[in-house]
N, C-alpha and C positions, 0 to 999 in steps of 0.2 A: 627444076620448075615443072611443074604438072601442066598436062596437056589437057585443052578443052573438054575432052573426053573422059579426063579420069577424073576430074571435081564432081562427087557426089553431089546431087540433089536432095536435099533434106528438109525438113522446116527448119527455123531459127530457132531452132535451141542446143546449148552446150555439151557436152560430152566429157566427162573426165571428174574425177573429184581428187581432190588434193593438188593434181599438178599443172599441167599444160590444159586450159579451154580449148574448145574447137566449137567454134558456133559454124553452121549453116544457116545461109538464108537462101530464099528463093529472091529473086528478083526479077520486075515484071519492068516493060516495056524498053530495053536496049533492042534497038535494031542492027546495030551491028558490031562487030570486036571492035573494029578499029576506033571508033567514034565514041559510044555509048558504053562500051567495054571498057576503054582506057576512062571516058569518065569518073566510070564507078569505080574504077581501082583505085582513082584519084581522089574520090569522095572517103572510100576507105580508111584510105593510107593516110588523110590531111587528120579523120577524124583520132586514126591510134597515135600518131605525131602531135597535134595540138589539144585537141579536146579533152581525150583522155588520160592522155601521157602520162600524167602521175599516179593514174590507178593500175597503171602496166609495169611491170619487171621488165617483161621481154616480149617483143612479138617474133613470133618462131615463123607463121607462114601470114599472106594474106593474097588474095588469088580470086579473081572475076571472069565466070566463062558465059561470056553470050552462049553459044553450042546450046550449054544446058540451061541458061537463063537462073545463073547461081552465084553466092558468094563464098569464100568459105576462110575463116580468120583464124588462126592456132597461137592462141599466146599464153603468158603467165602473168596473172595478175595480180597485183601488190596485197598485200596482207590487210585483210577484211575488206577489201573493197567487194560488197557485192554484183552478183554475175548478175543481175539482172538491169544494174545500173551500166557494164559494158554494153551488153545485148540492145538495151534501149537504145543507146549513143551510138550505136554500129546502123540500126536499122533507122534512126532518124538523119542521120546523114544522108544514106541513100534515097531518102523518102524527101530530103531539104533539094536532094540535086534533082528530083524527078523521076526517079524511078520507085516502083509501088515493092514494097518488102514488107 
């Protein structure tokens, strides 16, 4: 598990073509890990479990650091579903729980 410190900061967009995504988001107003951190991991995590679940193979990492006020998701997404349809549903979760991405 990746420590506060080592979650790049990046904007929200993916990285990788053919295999494994990795989006960055920034994410704005968490005041703290314990609280607002564990939120948004929760926001996360409910949106690649429910929402999108069927457009995923595999989610490889998913990881929320207050520290840097970031998100950062690694997965494999199912055959043609477009990245820009994850990317959206990753960033309106965290934007449905309150925090700005």
């Amino acid at each position: 598990m990746m420590m506060d410190s080592e979650l790049p900061a990046a904007p929200a967009q993916p990285s990788g073509a053919g295999g494994p995504l990795v989006f960055y988001f920034s994410v704005g107003g968490m005041m703290c890990q314990k609280s607002c951190g564990s939120t948004a991991q929760r926001a996360v995590a409910l949106c690649l479990e429910e929402e999108i679940a069927d457009d995923v193979s595999a989610v490889i990492s998913a990881e929320v650091s207050h520290e840097l006020s970031a998100a950062r998701v690694e997965l494999i997404p199912a055959d043609g579903v477009p990245t820009d349809r994850l990317r959206d549903a990753l960033v309106e979760s965290l934007e449905d729980t309150g925090f700005d991405c």
